[in-house]
N, C-alpha and C positions, 0 to 999 in steps of 0.2 A: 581634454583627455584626462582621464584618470591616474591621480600620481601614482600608484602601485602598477599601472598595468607596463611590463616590459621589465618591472626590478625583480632580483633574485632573493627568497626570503633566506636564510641563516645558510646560504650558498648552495642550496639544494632545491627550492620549488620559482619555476619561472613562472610569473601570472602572465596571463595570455590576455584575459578578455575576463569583461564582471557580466554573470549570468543570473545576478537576483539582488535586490536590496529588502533587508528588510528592519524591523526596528530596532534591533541590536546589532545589525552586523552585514555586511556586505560581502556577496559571494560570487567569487573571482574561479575561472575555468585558470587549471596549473598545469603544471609539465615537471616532473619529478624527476631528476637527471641521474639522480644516485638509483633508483628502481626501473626507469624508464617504463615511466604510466602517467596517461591523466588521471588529475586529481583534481577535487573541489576545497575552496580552503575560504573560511569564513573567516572575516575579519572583525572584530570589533571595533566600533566607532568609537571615534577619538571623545566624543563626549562623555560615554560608559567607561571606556580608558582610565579617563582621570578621577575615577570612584576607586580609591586601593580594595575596599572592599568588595565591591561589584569583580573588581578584575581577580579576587580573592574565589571568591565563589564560583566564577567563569571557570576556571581549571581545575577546581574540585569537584565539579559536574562533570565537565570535561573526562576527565582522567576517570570515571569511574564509568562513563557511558562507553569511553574507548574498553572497556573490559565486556561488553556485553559481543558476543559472536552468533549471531543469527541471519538463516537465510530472508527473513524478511524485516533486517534493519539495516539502517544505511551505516555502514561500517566508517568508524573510526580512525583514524591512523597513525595521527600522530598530535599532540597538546604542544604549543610554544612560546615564552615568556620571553619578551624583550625589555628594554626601556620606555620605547615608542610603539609596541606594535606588539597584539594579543591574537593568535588565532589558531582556529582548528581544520588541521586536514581531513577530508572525511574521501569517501569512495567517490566518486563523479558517475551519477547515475543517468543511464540512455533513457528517456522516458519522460514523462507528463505527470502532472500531479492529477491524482483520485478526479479533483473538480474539473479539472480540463479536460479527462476521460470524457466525467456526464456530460460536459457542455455536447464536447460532439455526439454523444449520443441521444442530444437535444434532453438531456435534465434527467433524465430516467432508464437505469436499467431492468432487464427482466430479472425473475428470482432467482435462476441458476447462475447468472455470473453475479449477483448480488451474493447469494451463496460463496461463490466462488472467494470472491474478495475479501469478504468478512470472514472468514474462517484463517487466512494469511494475516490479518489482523489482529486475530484474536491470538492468533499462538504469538504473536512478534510481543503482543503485552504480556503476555503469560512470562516468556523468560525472562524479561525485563523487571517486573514485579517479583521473580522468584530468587532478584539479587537484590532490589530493595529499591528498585529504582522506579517511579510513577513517571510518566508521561505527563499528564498535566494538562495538554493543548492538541488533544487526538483530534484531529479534523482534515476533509478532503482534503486542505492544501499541503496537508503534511504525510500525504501519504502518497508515494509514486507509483507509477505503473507501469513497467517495463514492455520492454517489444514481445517477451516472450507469454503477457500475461499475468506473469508474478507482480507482488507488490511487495515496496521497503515501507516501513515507517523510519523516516524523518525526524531531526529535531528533539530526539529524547533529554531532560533535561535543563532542556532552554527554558519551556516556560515557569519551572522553578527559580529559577537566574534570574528571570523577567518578575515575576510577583516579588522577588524579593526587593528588589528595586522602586518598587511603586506602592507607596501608601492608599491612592484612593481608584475609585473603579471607573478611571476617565475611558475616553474613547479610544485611547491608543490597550490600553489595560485589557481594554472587551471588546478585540477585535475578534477575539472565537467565542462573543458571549452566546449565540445559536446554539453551542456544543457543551456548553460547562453544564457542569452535577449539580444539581442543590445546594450541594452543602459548598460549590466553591462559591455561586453564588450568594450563599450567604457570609462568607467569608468563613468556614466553619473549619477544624480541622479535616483533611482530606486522608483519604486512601485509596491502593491500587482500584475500589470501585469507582472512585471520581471515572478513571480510564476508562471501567466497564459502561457506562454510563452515557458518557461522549462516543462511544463504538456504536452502540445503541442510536445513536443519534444519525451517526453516518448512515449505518443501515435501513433506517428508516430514511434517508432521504435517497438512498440507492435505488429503495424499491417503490418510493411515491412519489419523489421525482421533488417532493418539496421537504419543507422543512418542519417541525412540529409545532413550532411558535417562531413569531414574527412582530415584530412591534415598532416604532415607530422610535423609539432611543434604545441604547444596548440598557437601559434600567429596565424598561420595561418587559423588555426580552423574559431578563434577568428572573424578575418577579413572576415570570408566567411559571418560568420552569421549576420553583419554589410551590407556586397555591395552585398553577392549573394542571389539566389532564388533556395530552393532545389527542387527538381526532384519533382512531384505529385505525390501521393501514389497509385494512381490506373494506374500510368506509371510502376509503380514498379510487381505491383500486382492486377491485372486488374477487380478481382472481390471484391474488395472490394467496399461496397454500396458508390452511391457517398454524399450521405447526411454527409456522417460520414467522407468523406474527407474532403468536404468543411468546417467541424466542427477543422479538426486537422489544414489545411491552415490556416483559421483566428486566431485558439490559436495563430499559428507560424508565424505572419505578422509581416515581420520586423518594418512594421512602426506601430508605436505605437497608432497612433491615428485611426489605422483602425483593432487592435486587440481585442477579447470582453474587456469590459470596467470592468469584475469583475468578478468574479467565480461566481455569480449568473447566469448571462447574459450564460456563459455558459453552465453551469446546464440546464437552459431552452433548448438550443437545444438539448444535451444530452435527455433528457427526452423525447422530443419531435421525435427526430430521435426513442428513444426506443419505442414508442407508434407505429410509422409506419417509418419500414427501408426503404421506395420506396419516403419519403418524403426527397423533394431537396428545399435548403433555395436561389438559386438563387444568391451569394453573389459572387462579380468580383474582381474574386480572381488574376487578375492581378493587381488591388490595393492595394493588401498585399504589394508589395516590393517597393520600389525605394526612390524616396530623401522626407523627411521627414522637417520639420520646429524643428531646434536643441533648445532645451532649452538655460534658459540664465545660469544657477546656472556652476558653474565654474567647469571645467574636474577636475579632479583625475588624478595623475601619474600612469603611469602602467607600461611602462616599457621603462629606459633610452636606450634602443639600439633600440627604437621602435618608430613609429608615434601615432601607435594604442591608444588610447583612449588619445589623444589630437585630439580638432577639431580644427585646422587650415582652416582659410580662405581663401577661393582662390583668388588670386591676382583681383585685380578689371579690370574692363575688360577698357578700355578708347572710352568712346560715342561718335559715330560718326553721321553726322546729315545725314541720308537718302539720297539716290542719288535721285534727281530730276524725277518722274514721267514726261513722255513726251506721247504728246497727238497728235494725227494726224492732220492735217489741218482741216477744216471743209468741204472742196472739194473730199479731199481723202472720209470721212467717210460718202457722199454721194453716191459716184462711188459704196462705197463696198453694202449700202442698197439694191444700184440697181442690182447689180450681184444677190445675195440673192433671189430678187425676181423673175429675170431670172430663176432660178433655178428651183424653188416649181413649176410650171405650168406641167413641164414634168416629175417630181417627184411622183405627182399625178397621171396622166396620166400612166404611170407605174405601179403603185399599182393597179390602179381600175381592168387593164385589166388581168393582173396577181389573183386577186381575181377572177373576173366571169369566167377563164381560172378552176381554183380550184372549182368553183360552180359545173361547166356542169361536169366536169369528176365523183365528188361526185354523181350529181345526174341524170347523164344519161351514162356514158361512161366504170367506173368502172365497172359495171358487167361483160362487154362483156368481159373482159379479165380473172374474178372470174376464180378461179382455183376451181370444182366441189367437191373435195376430200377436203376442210379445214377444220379443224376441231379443235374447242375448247373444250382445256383440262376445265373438270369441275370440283369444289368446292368442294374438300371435307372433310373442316374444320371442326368439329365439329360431323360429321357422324361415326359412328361406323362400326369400319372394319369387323365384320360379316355381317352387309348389303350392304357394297361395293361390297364386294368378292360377294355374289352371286346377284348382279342387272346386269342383263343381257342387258338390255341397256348396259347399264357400261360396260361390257367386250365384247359389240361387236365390240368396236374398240380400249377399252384400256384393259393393263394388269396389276393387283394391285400387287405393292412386300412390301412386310412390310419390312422397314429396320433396324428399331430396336424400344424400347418401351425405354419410359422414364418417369422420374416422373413430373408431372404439376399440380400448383395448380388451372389454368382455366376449365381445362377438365376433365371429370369422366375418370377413368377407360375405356380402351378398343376404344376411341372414337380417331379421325385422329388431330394432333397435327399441323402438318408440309407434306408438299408433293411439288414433284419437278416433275415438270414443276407446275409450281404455276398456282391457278386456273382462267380460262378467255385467258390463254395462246392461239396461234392460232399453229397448228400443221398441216401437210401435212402428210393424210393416207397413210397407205402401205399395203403391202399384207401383212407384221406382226403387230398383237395390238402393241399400242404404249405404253412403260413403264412410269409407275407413281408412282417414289418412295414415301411409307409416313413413316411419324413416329408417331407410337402411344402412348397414354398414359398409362402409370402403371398405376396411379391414384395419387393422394398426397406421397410426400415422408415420408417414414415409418421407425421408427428406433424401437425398442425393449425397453420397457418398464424397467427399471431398478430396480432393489431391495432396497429400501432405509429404507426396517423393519428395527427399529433398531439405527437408525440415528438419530439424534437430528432433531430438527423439522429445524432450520437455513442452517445445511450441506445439509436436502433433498431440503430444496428450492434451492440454489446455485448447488447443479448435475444436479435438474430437470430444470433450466433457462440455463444451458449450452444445454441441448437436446432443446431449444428454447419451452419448453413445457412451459405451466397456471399454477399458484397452488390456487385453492381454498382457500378460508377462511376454517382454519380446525375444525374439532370437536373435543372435548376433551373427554375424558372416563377413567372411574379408571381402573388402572391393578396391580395386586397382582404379574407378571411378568417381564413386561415393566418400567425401569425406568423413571421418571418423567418426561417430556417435548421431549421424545424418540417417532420415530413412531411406531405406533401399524400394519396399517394396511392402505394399498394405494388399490382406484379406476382409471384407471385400474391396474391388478396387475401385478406384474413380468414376464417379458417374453410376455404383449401384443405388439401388432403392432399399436402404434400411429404415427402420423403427427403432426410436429411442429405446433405450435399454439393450441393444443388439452388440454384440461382444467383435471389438476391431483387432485382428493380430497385427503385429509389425517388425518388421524385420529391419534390424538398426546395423550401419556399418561398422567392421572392428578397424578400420583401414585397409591398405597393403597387404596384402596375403606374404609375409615377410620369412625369411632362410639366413643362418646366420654363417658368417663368411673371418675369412682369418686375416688379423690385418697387417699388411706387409711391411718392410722396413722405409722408410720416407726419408729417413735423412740421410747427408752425406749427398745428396745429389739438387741437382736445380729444382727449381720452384715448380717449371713445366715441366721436367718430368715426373714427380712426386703428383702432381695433378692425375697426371697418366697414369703410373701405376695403381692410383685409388682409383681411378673410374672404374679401370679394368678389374680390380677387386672389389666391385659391386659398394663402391664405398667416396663419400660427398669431405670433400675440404670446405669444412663449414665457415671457415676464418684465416687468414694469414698476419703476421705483425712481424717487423721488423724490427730488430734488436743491435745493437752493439756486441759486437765477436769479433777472433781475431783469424774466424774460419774467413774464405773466397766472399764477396761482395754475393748475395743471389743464391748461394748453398743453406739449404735445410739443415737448419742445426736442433728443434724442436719439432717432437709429434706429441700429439696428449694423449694419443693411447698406445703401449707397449706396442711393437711389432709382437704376431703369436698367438694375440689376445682375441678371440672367440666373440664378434659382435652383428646385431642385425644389420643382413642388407639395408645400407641405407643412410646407415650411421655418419653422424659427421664430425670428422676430424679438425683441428685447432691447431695451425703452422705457426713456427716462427722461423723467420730469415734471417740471415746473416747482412747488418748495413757497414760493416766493416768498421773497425774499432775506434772506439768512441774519441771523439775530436778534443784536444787541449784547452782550455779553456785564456782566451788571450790575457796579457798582463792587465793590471789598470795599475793607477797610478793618480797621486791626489797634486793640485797646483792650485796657488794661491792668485785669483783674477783679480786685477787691480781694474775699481770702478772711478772711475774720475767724472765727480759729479756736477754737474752744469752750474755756469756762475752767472746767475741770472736771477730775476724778480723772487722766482718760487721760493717760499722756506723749506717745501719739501717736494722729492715727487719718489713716486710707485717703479722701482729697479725691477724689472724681470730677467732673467738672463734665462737662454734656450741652452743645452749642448745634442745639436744633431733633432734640434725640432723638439727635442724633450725639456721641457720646464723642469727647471732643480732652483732655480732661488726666484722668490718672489715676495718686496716687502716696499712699506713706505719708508724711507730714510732722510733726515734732516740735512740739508742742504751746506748748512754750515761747516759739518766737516771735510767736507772738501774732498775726500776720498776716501775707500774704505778697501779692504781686501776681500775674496769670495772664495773659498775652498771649493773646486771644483775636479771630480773623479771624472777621468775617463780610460779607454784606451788605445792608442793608435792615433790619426788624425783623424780630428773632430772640427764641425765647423761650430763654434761660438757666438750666438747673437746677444748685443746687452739694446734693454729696450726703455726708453724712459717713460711714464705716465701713457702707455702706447705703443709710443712711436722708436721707431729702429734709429738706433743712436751708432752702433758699430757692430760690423758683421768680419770676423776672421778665421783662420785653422788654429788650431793648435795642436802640436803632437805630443800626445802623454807618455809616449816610453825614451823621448830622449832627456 
């Protein structure tokens, strides 16, 4: 069993149960008695412990990420310094990490809830970086994912704690090396883009399901993300919109100077992609990768068996002066003008005749040859296949097959989409019409309406923006059924046939339809009736405690809200009773125990004495002196055990007030 689990840390957090280990710290589900909440509280391991510096830097990370308040970071709560024992309380989140997400959704999500999730991401680094604080180690497992959809990031902090700590790029060092920047890989100075970088990296495995480089040791990895260029995401997976690749490529430019410049910067396309998915930012995305201008601020070791993050200068090349440009005589570069002009006279001559050759047959010769039977296939975009099928022109020399129907958001319902031999085509009659595949439209695509009665008003927005549906500004309305901020009731309702982009209204609970009532006098009488007259005044005894008074045993002596006082039905009121006045506190009184110690082989043995079952003296004492006295407090009669090495040597009363 785990020694912490069941102890109370600085007499305020119970550990219940450890819910993660990981390489600095161990994290333990708590129970917070002074707020009354779970809470998560990470511990540091006792080998990190014993670095003062290490445990130096732990709380000044700590203590500065506790200042950051954002709805998609995992909150902070509390920093604690012991002797023995280093840890941080943070919020306890209901959820899964990002990677546990994709597992179930077997490795890969679509682009809208990839959308969805990157954009929660990017703002959570944005306020973080806009206090000064970098992330460092942004990757799925550091990022959760709640019941409602939303996501926290995780872990701000830590992996600045963790690099300080470690000189070389071993395997515990590069357990996020899939996600790091260039420049951490090279050990290089970093900034908040290292984060944009590694975000880029999520994203792209959100939406392709893998990862952009993969290697066979984390150096390897390391070195791809430095010299290579990964695969495009729409090589991977073709329908993904390309707005939102070009958005994941610039996060993921190796070079630095061509990567966004800040989680703002990205935010804005983000946004701007969510407003219209057909919008392309036009960015040349072959300038994401190749050699970059290296900072001057000095490498970092990473690892002695390695080159990797030392930049070494390539040998200087030794300058040579240009081979001499040679020029033709001035004789020679006459002769060749002349040839030149030789030329063009009969160049022309050529063209012209070859032209009026193409006139006359355009406009006198061609016909005589016209094949009588041609005929062009005609247009039939836009037209509706009930009046193809029966325009008898139309099927006196073609025949219409409908080949299948699809959804489109250009064309209504029923109207021609697509048709082969495409229209203006030139075709040669036969004795059979000639076939003219089309494909028609279904109409907009239609998914089924969802049930979200019920739901908190946040969860229905997040199912309804997965079906790419609108949600309305909602209404609010009292329900005597409907818990508070829950939906009541959706336009359209359950089970309709809408099309993405189709705008959903929702009508959200305010609670109780609540009247407010006068609250009457409570004390001065019994418990049960004070019950009474609150029910009957529309009004809840939320609490009673019993106090010391020197009013009746059972009499109301406290109400917490004035009698008079104007509040909603419903309200709940805070008792205190009368337990009749507080009881004396008995004498005590101190006596001296005489131990008469055993004359026997031992030179020493282990004296315990009990008074009433409770230990008060416990020591080894030398045998030699033969007895000794024991100050002993009690009060009243007590019974007295004295025990030797063990075992019960004499068992009496004694009464401390005579």
């Amino acid at each position: 069993m785990n020694q912490y689990i069941g102890k109370m840390l600085d007499n305020r957090y119970e550990i219940l149960d450890v819910i993660g280990v990981g390489g600095m710290a161990v994290v333990y589900k708590a129970y917070c008695h002074r707020l009354h909440r779970f809470v998560a509280i990470k511990v540091l391991k006792r080998d990190l412990a014993a670095d003062a510096e290490f445990r130096r830097r732990f709380h000044e990370e700590a203590q500065a990420v506790a200042m950051l308040s954002h709805p998609n970071i995992v909150s902070v709560y509390d920093v604690s310094k012991g002797d023995d024992l280093d840890y941080i309380v943070m919020e306890l989140i209901d959820g899964i990490t990002l990677k546990q997400y994709m597992q179930k959704k077997e490795g890969r999500l679509n682009w809208r809830e990839s959308l969805y999730f990157i954009t929660q991401i990017v703002r959570a680094l944005g306020h973080a970086h806009s206090r000064g604080i970098i992330h460092r180690d942004i990757k799925p497992q550091n990022i959760m994912v709640l019941r409602d959809g939303s996501v926290k990031v995780a872990d701000f902090g830590i992996a600045r704690i963790m690099s300080a700590a470690q000189n070389t790029l071993t395997q515990e060092a590069l357990g996020s090396v899939h996600y790091i920047s260039p420049e951490q890989a090279r050990g290089s100075h970093i900034d908040a883009r290292a984060d944009i970088y590694s975000a880029g990296v999520v994203l792209y495995e959100m939406l392709t399901g893998r990862l952009p480089f993969d290697g066979d040791s984390p150096v390897s990895v390391a070195i791809q993300h430095i010299s290579a260029k990964p695969m495009s995401p729409r090589e991977l997976i073709p329908d993904i919109p390309l707005g939102l690749e070009e958005i994941t490529m610039k996060a993921m430019a190796s070079r630095i100077d061509q990567r966004y410049m800040n989680a703002e910067a990205m935010l804005r396309d983000l946004e701007e992609f969510r407003k219209n998915p057909q919008v392309e930012f036009h960015y040349n995305l072959a300038s994401f990768h190749g050699n970059q201008p290296v900072p001057d601020e000095p490498t970092q070791a990473v690892d002695g068996a390695s080159s990797l993050g030392r930049r070494q200068r390539p040998p200087a090349r030794p300058r040579t002066a240009p081979p001499p440009r040679r020029y033709p005589p001035e004789e020679a570069y006459e002769d060749a003008q002349e040839r030149k002009r030789n030329l063009v006279i009969p160049i022309v001559v050529v063209v012209f005749l070859v032209g009026v050759g193409i006139f006359l047959w355009l406009t006198f010769f061609s016909g005589l040859f016209a094949q009588d039977d041609a005929l062009k296939v005609p247009n039939l975009l836009g037209e509706k296949i009930e009046d193809v099928t029966q325009d008898q022109e139309i099927l006196q020399h073609f025949k219409i097959v409908e080949q299948a129907r699809e959804p489109s958001e250009d064309y209504p319902e029923g109207q021609i989409i697509r048709q082969d031999p495409d229209g203006g085509t030139e075709v040669t009659a036969g004795e059979e019409p000639i076939t003219i595949q089309v494909v028609v439209s279904s109409g907009k695509e239609t998914v089924e309406m969802i049930d979200v009665l019920g739901d908190t008003y946040e969860t229905a927005v997040t199912r309804l923006q997965q079906l790419d549906l609108k949600v309305d500004t909602p209404t609010r309305e009292p329900s005597d059924d409907v818990e508070e901020g829950k939906v009541i009731s959706s336009d359209p309702v359950a089970g309709t046939k809408v099309s993405p982009g189709d705008t959903v209204r929702l009508v959200i609970s305010s609670g109780p339809d609540t009247r407010n009532v006068t609250v009457p006098t409570l004390t001065g009488t019994t418990l049960e009736n004070a019950r009474n007259i609150a029910t009957s005044a529309g009004l809840k005894i939320s609490s009673v405690t019993e106090v010391n008074s020197d009013k009746p045993v059972g009499q109301v002596v406290y109400q917490s809200i004035a009698p008079n006082t104007e509040v909603e039905e419903g309200t709940g009121i805070v008792l205190q009773v009368s337990k009749g006045p507080e009881k004396q506190e008995p004498v005590t009184s101190t006596k001296n125990i005489e131990i008469t110690l055993p004359d026997d082989e031992r030179e020493s043995v282990e004296v315990r004495i009990t008074v009433d079952g409770k230990e008060v003296y416990k020591n080894d004492v030398s045998t030699e002196q033969g007895s000794f006295y024991v100050p002993v407090t009690g009060s009243g009669v007590m019974e007295i055990c004295i025990y030797f090495d063990g075992s019960l040597e004499k068992r009496y009363s004694e009464n401390f007030n005579e």
